[in-house]
C-alpha positions as a Markdown table, in Angstrom:
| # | Residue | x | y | z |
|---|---|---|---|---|
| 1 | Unk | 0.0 | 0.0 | 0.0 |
| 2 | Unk | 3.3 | 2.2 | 0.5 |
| 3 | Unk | 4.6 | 1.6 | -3.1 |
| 4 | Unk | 1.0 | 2.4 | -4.1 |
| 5 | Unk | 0.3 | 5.3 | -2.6 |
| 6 | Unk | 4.4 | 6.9 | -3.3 |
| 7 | Unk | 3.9 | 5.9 | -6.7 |
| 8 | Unk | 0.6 | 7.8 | -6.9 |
| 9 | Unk | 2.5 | 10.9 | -5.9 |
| 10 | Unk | 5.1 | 10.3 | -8.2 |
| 11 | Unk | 2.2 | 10.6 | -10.9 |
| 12 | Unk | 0.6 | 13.8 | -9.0 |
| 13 | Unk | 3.3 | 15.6 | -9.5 |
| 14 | Unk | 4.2 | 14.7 | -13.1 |
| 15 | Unk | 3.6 | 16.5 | -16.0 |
| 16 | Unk | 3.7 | 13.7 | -18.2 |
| 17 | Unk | 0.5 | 12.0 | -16.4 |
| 18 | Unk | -2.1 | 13.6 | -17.7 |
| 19 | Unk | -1.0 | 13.9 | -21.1 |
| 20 | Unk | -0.4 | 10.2 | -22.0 |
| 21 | Unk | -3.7 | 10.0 | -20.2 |
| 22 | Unk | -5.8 | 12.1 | -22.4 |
| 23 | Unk | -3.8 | 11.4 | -25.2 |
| 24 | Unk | -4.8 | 7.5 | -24.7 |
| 25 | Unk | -8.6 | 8.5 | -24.6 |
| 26 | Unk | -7.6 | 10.9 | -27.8 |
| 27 | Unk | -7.0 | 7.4 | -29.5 |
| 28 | Unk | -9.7 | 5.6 | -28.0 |
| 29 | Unk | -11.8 | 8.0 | -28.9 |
| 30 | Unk | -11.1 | 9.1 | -32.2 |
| 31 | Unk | -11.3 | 4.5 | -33.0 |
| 32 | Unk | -14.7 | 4.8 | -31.7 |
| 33 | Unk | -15.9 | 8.0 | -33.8 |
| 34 | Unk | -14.7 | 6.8 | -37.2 |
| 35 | Unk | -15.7 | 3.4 | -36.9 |
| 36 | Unk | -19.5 | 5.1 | -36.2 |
| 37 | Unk | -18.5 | 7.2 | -38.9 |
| 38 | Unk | -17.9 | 4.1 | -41.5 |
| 39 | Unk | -21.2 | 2.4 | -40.1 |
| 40 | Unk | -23.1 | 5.3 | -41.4 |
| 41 | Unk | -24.0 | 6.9 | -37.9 |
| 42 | Unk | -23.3 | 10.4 | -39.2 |
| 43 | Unk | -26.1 | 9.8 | -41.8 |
| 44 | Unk | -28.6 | 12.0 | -39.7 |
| 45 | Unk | -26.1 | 14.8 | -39.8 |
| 46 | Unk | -27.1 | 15.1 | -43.6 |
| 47 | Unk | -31.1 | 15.2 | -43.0 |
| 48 | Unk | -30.1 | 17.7 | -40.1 |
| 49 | Unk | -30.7 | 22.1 | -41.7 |
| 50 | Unk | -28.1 | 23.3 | -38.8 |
| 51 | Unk | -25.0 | 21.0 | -39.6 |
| 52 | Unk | -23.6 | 21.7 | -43.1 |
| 53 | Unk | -21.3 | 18.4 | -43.3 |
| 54 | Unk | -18.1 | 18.9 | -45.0 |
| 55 | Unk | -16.4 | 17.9 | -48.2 |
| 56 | Unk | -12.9 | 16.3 | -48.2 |
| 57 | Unk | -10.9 | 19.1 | -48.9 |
| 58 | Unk | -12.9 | 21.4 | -46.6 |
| 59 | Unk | -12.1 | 18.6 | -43.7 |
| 60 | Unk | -9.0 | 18.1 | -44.8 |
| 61 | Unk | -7.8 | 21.6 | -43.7 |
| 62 | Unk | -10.0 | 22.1 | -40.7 |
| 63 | Unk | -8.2 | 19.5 | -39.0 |
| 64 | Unk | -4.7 | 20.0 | -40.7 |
| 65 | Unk | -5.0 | 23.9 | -38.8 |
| 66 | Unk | -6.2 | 22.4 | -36.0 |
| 67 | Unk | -3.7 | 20.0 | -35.2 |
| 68 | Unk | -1.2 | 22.9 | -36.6 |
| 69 | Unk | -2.5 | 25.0 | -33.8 |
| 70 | Unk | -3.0 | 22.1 | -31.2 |
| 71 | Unk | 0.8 | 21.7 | -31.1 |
| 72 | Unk | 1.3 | 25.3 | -31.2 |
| 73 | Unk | -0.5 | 26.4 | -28.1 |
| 74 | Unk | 0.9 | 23.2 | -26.8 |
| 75 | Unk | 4.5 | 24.3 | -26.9 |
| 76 | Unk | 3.9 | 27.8 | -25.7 |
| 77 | Unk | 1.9 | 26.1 | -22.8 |
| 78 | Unk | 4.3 | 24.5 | -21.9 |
| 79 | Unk | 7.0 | 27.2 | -22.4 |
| 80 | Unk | 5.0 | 29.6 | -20.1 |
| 81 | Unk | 4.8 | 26.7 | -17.6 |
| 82 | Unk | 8.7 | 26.3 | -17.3 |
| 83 | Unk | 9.1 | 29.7 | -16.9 |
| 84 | Unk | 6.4 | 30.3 | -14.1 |
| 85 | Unk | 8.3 | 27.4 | -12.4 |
| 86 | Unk | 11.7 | 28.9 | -12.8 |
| 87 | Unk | 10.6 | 32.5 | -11.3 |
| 88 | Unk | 8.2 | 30.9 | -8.5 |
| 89 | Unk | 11.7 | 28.5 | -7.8 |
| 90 | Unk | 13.9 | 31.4 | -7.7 |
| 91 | Unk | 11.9 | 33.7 | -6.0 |
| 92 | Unk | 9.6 | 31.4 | -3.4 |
| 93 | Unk | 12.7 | 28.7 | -2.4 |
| 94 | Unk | 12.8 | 25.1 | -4.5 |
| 95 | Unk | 11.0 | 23.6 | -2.0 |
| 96 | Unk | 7.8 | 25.1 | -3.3 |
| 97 | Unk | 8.4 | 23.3 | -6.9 |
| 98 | Unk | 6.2 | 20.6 | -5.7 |
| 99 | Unk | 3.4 | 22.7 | -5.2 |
| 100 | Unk | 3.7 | 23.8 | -8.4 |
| 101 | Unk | 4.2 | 20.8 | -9.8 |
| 102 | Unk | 1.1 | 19.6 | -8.2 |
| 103 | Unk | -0.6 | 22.2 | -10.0 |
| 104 | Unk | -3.7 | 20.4 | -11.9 |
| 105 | Unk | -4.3 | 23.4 | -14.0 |
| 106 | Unk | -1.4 | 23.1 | -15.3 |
| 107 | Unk | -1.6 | 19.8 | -16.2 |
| 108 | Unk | -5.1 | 19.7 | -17.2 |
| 109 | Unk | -4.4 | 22.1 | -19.6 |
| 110 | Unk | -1.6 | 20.9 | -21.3 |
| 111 | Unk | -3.4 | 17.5 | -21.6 |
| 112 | Unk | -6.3 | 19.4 | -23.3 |
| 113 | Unk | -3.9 | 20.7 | -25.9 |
| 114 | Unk | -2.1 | 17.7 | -26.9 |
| 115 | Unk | -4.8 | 15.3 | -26.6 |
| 116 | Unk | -6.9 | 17.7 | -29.3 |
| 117 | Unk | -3.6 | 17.3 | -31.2 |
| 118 | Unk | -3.4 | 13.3 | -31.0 |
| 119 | Unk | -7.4 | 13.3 | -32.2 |
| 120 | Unk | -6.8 | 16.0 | -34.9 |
| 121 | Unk | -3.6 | 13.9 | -36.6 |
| 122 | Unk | -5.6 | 10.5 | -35.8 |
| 123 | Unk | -9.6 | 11.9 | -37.7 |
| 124 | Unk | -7.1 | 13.7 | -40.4 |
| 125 | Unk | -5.7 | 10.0 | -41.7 |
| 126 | Unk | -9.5 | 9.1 | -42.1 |
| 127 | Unk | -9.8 | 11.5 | -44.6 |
| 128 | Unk | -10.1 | 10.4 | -48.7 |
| 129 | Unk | -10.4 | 12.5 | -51.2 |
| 130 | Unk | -12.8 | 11.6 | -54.6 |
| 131 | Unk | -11.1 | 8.8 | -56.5 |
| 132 | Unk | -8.5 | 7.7 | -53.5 |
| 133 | Unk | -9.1 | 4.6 | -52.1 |
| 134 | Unk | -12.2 | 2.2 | -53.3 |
| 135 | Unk | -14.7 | 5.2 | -52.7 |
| 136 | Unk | -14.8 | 7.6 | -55.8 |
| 137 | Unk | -16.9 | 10.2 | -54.1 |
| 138 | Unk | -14.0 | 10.4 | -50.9 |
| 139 | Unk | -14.7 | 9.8 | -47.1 |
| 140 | Unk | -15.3 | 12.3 | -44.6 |
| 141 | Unk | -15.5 | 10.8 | -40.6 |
| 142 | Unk | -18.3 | 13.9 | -40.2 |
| 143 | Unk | -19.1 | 12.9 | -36.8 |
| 144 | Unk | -15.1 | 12.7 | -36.3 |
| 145 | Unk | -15.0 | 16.3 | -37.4 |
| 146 | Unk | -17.4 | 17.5 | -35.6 |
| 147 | Unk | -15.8 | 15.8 | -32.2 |
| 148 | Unk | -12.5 | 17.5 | -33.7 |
| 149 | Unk | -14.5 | 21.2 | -33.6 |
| 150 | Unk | -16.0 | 20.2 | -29.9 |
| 151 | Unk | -12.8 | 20.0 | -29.0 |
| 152 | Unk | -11.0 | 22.8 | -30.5 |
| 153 | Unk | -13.6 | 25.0 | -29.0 |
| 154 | Unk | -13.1 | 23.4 | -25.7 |
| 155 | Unk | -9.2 | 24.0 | -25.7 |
| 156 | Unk | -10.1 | 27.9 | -26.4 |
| 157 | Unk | -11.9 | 27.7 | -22.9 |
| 158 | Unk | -9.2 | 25.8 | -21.7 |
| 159 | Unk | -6.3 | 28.6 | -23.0 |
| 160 | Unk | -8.1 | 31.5 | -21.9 |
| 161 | Unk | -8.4 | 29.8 | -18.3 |
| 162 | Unk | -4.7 | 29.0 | -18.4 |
| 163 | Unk | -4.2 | 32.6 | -19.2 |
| 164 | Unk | -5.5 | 33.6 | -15.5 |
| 165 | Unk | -4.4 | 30.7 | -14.2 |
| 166 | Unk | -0.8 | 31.3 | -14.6 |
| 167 | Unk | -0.5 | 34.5 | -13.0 |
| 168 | Unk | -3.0 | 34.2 | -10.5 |
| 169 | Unk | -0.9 | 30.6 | -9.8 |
| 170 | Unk | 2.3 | 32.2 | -8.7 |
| 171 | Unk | 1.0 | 35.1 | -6.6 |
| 172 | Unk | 2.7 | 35.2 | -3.1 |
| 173 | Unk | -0.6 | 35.4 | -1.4 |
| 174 | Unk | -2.0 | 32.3 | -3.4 |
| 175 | Unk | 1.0 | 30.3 | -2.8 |
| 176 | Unk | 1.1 | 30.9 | 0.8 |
| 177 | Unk | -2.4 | 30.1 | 1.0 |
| 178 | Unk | -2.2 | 26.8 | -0.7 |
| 179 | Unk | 0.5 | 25.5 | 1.7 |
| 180 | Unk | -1.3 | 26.9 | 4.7 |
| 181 | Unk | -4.7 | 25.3 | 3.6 |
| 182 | Unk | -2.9 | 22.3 | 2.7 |
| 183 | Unk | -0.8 | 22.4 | 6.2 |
| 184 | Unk | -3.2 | 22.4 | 8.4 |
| 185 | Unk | -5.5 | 20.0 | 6.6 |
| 186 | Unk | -2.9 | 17.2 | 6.9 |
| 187 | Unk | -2.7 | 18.5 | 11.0 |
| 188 | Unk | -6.6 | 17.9 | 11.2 |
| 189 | Unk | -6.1 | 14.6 | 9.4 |
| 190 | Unk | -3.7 | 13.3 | 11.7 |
| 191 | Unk | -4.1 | 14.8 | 15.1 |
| 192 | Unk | -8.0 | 14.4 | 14.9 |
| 193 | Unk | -8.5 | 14.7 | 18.8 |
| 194 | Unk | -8.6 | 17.6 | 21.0 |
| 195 | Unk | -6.1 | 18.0 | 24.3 |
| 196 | Unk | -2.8 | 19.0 | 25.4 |
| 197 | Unk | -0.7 | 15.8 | 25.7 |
| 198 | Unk | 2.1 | 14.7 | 23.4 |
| 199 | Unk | 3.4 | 12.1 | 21.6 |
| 200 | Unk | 5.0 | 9.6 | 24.7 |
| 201 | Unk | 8.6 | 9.1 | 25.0 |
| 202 | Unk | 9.3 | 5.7 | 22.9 |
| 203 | Unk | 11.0 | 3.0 | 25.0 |
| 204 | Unk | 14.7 | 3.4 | 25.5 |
| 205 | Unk | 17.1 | 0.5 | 24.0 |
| 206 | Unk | 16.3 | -1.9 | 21.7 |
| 207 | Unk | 17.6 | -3.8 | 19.0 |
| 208 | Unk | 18.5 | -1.6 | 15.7 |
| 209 | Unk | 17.4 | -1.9 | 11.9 |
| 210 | Unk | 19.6 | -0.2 | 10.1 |
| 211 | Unk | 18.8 | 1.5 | 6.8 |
| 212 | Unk | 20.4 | 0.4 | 3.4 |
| 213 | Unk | 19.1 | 2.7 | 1.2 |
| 214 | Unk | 20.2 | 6.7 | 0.6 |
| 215 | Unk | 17.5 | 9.3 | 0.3 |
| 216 | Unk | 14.8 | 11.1 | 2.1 |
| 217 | Unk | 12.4 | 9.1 | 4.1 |
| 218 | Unk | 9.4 | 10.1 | 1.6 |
| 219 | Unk | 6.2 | 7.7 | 3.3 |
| 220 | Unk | 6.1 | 5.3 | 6.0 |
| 221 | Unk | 4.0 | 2.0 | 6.0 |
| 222 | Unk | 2.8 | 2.3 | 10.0 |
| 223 | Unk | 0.0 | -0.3 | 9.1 |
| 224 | Unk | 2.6 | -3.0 | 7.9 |
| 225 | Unk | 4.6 | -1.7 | 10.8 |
| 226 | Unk | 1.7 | -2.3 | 13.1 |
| 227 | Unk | 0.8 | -5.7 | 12.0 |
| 228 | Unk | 4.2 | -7.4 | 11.6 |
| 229 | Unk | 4.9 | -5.9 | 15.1 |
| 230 | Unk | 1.2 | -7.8 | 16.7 |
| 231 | Unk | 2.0 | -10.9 | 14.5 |
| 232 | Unk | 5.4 | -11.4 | 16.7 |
| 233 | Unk | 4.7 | -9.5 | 19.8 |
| 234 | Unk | 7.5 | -6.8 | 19.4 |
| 235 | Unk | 7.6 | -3.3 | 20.2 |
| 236 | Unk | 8.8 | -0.7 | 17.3 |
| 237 | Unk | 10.0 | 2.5 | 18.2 |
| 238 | Unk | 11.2 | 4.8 | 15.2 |
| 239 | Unk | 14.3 | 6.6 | 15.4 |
| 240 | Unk | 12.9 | 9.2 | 12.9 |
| 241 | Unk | 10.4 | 10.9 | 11.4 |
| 242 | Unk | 9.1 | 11.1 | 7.3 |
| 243 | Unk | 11.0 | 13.9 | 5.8 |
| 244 | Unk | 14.7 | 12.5 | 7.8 |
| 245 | Unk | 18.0 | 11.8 | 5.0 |
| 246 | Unk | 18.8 | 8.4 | 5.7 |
| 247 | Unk | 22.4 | 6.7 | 4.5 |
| 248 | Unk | 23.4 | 3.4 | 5.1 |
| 249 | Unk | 23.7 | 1.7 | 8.7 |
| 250 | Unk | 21.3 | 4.8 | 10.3 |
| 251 | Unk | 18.7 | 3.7 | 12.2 |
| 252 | Unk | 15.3 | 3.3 | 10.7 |
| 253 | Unk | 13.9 | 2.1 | 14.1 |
| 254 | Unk | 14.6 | -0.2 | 17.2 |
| 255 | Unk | 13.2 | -3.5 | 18.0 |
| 256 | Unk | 11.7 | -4.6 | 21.6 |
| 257 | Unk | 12.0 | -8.5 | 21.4 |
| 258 | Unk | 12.8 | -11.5 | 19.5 |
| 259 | Unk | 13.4 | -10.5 | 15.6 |
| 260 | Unk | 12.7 | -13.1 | 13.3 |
| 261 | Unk | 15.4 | -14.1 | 10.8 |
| 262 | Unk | 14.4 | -11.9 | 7.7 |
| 263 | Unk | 12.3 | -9.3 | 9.6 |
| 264 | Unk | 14.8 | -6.7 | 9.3 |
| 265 | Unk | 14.3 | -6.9 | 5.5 |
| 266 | Unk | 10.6 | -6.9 | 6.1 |
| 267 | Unk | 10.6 | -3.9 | 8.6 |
| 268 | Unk | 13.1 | -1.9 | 5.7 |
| 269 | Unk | 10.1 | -2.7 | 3.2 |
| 270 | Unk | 7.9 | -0.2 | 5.0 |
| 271 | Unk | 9.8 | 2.7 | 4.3 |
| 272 | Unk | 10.1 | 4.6 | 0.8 |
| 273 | Unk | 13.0 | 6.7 | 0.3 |
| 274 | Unk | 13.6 | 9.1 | -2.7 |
| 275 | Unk | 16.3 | 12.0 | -3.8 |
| 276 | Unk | 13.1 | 14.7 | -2.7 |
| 277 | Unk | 11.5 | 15.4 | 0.5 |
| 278 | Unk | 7.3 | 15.2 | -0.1 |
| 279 | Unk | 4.8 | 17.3 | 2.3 |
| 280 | Unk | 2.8 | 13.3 | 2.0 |
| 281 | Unk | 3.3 | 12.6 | 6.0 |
| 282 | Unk | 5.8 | 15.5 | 6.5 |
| 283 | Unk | 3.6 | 18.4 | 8.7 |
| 284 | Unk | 7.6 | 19.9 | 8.5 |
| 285 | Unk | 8.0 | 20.3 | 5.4 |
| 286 | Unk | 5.0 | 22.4 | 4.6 |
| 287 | Unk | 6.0 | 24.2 | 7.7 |
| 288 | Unk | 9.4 | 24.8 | 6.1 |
| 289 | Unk | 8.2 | 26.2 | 3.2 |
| 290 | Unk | 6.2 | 28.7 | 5.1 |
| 291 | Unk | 9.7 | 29.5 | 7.1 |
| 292 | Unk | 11.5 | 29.6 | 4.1 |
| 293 | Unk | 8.9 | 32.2 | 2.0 |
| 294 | Unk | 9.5 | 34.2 | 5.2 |
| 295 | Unk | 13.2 | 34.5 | 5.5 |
| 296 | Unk | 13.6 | 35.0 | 2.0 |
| 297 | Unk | 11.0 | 38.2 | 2.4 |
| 298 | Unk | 13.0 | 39.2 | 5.4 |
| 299 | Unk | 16.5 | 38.9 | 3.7 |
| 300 | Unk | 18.9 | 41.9 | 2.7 |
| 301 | Unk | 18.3 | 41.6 | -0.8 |
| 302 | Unk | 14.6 | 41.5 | -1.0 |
| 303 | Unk | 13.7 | 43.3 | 2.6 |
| 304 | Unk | 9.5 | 42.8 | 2.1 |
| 305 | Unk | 8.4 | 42.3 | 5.6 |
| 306 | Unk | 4.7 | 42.8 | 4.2 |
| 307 | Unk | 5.2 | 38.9 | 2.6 |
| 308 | Unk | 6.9 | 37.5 | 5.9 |
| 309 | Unk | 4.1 | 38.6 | 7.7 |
| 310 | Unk | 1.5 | 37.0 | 5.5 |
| 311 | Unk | 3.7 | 33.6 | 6.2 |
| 312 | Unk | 3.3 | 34.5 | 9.8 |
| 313 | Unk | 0.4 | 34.3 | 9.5 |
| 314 | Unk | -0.5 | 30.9 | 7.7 |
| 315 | Unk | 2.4 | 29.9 | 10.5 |
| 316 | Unk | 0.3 | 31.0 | 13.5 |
| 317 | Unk | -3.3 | 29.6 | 12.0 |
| 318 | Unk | -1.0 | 26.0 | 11.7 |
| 319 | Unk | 0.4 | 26.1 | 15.1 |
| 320 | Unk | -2.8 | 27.3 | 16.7 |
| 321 | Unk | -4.8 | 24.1 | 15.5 |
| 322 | Unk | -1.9 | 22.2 | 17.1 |
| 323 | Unk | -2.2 | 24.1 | 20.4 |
| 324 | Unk | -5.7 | 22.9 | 20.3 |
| 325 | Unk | -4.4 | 19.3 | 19.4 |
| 326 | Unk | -3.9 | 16.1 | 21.4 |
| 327 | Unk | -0.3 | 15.1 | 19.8 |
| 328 | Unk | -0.9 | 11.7 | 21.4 |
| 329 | Unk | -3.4 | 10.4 | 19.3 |
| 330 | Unk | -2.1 | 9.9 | 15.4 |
| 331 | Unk | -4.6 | 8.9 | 12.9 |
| 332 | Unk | -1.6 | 6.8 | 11.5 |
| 333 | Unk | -1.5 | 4.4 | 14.3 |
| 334 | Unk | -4.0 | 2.6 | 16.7 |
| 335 | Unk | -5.4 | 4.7 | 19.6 |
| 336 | Unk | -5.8 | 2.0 | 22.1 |
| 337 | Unk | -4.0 | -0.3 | 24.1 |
| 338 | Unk | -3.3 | -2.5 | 20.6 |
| 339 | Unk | -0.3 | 0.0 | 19.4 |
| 340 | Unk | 3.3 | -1.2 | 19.4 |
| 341 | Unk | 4.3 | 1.2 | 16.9 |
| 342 | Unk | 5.7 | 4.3 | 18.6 |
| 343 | Unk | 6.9 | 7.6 | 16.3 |
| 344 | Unk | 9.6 | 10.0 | 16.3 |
| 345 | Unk | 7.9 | 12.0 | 19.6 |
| 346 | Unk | 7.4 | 15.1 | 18.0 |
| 347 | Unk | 5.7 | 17.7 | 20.7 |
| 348 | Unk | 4.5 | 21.1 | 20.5 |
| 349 | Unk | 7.8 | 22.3 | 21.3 |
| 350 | Unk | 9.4 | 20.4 | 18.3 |
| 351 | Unk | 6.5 | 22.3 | 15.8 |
| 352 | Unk | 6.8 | 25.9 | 17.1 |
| 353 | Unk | 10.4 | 26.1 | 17.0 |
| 354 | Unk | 10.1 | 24.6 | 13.2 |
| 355 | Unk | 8.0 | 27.0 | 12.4 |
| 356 | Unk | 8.3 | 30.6 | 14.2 |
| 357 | Unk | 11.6 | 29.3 | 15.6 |
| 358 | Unk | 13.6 | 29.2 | 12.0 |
| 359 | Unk | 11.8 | 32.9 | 11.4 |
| 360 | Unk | 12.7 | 34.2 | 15.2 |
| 361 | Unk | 16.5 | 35.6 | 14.1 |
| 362 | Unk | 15.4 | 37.5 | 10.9 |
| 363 | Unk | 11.9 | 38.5 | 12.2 |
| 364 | Unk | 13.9 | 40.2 | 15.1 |
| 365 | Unk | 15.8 | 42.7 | 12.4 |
| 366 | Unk | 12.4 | 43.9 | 11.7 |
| 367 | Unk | 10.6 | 46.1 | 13.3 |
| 368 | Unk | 7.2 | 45.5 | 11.4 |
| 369 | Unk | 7.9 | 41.5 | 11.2 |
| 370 | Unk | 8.6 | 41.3 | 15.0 |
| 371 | Unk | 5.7 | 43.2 | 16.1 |
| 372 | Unk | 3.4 | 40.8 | 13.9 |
| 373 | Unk | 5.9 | 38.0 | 15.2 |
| 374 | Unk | 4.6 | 38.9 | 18.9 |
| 375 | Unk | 0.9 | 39.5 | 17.9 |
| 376 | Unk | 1.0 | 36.0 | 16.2 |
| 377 | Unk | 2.1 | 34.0 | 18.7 |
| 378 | Unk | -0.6 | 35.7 | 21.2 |
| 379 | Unk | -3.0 | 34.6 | 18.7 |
| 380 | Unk | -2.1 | 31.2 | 19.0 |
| 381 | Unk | -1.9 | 31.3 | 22.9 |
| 382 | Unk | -5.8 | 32.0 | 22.9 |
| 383 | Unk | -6.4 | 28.6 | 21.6 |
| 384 | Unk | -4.5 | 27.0 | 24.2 |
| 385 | Unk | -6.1 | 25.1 | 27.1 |
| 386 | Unk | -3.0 | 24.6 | 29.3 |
| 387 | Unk | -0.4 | 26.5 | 30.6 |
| 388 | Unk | 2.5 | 24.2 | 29.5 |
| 389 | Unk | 1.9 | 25.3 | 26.0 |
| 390 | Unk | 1.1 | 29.0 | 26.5 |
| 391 | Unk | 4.1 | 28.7 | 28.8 |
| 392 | Unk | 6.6 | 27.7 | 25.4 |
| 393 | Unk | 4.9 | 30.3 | 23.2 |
| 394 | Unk | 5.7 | 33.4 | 26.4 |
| 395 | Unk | 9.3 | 31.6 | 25.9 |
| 396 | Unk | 9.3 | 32.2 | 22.0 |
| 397 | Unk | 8.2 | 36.2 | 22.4 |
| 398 | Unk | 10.8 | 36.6 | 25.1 |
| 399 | Unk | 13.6 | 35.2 | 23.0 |
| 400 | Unk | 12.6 | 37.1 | 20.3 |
| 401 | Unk | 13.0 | 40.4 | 22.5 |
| 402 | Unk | 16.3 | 39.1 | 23.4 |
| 403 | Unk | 17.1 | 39.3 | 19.9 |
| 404 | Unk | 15.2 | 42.4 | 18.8 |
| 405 | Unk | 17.4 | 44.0 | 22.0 |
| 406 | Unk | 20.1 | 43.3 | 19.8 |
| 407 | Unk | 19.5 | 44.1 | 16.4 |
| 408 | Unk | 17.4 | 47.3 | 17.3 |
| 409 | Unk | 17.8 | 50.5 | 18.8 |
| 410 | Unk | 15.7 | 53.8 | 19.7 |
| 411 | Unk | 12.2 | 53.9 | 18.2 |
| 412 | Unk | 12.1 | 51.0 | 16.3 |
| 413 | Unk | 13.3 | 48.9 | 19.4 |
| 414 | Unk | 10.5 | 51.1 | 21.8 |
| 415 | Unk | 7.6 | 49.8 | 19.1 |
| 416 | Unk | 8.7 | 46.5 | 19.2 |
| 417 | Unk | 8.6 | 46.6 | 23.5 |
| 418 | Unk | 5.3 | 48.5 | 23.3 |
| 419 | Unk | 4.0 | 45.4 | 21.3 |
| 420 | Unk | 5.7 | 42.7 | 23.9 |
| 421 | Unk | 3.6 | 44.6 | 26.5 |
| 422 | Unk | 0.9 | 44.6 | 25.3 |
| 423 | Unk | 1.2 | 40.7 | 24.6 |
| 424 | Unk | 2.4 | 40.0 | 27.9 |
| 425 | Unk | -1.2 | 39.1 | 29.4 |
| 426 | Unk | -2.0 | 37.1 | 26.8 |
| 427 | Unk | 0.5 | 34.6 | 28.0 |
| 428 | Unk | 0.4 | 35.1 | 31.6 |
| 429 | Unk | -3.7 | 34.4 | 31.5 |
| 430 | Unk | -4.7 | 31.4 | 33.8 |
């Protein structure tokens, strides 16, 4: 189910998928039309006053200029594509060309242009003119060619979607939202339960598995963990998380009781490694990206606090549904007294200094970005049931004064304390 479901992402963010797809049911399609064609279906077309059906020539051309065009648009398409990906790279961070990569518009639209294309070339060989072939009068597929002019029209809708897609695509604000929206989905999904606790301490000791593959830990199989652990009473406890670069003789996990012979080749089996790290089961990556859209704004060469404070925000409406979140509870494992799997303990600690944590130094340089910095974080501390959590976020806003004390002086530093004190309660609430 692993290999399924990595393979399936593979495809998601291809942009070859959809293409061969379409350009399969292109084929299919265009079979089907011209063999209804030679059965006489387009007979009614004739006996029809609103459908003038075509002579050979007359088809002939139609579908040589849309195929012509088909490939045309197709190649600019793509063109544009590249080039929206290059900028969005160089100016968002390469670990937002998944995202874009993602993109189903994208896709959609370039499968549109050269499945029209494949249909076009295909109907166009159907065509005979007077005296080729055994017909004197010629062939036209008319219901072929009128599928070919569907379709044509359709990729016009199609283009002049793409054209607002494309720029609409890589605006800041639309990017952030998409890995927000998509960030704290996946935190819904798999801390489904409400409370304050964390993810236990795993047992200490244990026998290690040792990886043999190099790569990114891109999924891991905690059901086929879970069962081959309950079919020979062991206890698993990871020693990382999805998302960890892995090289030979690491350890994947440790083992709590009698291995059998080849379960260490088993236990390997549940992890998929590859050269990219994948926001599928990675909460840190998506958080990363949101760190890394901000401390690229907040940089010497770009200096746009306005865009790190966007990515505050997303960062603070992530780590507020995690305040609110038992850590405890996965959806990717058992919640009762049947789970012998235990994860990498990430805690709440672990997710806030990933997120607002990577952004502290740089958002300290800023007066604007600090101040925003401070009123996030006592957004998130309003959520928060307990004061063990609202107790680390108070620690975050004093460490970032410690560093604004630093890095600022005069009335930039006085704003920045003005906004500390007026935060202050927020934390300090019972």
């Amino acid at each position: 189910m692993a290999r399924l479901r990595a393979f399936w992402f593979s495809l998601n963010a291809s942009y070859w998928f959809f293409p061969a797809l379409f350009s399969v049911l292109a084929v299919l399609t265009a079979i089907f039309t011209i063999a209804l064609d030679h059965a006489g279906g387009s007979d009614w077309m004739a006996r029809t006053g609103w459908i003038v059906p075509a002579r050979p020539e007359g088809a002939s051309n139609i579908l040589t200029v849309i195929a012509g065009s088909m490939i045309g648009v197709a190649s600019t398409v793509f063109s544009i594509t590249i080039a929206a990906v290059a900028y969005a790279s160089g100016n968002y961070g390469p670990r937002l060309l998944t995202n874009f990569m993602e993109d189903k518009g994208n896709q959609l639209a370039l499968g549109s242009f050269i499945s029209t294309f494949v249909y076009a070339v295909l109907v166009l060989r159907a065509v005979r003119m007077p005296g080729e072939g055994a017909d004197a009068h010629g062939f036209v597929p008319q219901i072929s060619l009128f599928v070919a002019t569907l379709l044509m029209a359709l990729s016009v809708a199609v283009l002049v979607y793409f054209l607002h897609h494309i720029p609409a695509s890589i605006r800041i604000n639309t990017v952030l939202e998409r890995v927000g929206k998509r960030l704290i989905a996946q935190i819904e999904d798999r801390f489904p339960k409400d409370g304050q606790d964390d993810e236990p301490a795993a047992p200490a000791g244990g026998a290690p598995v040792p990886a043999r593959a190099t790569g990114y830990v891109t999924l891991i199989d905690f059901d086929r963990l879970q069962s081959f652990a309950c079919d020979h009473d062991l206890i698993l406890a990871l020693s990382l998380r999805t998302g960890d670069f892995v090289h030979p003789d690491v350890p994947l996990l440790r083992v709590h009781g009698a291995l059998p012979d080849d379960g260490a080749e088993t236990l390997r089996g549940a992890f998929m490694f590859g050269a990219l790290r994948t926001p599928e089961q990675d909460p840190d990556f998506l958080i990363d990206e949101l760190a890394e859209i901000a401390l690229r704004a907040l940089s010497p060469g770009i200096n746009d606090p306005f865009t790190a404070v966007t990515a505050l925000h997303w960062l603070a409406a992530a780590t507020a549904s995690l305040a609110r979140r038992n850590l405890g509870v996965s959806a990717l494992l058992p919640s009762d007294g049947r789970r012998r799997v235990h994860p990498w303990p990430d805690d709440f600690a672990h997710y806030l200094g990933r997120g607002f944590g990577a952004v502290r130094l740089a958002a300290a340089g800023s007066p604007i970005a600090a101040c925003k910095f401070l009123e996030c974080l006592a957004s998130v501390a309003h959520g928060c049931r307990g004061p063990r959590r609202r107790a680390m976020l108070a620690r975050e806003a004093e460490q970032l004064m410690e560093q604004a004390r630093l890095a600022l002086d005069g009335p930039a530093l006085a704003q920045v304390e003005a906004a500390f004190a007026a935060t202050r309660e927020t934390f300090d609430r019972p």
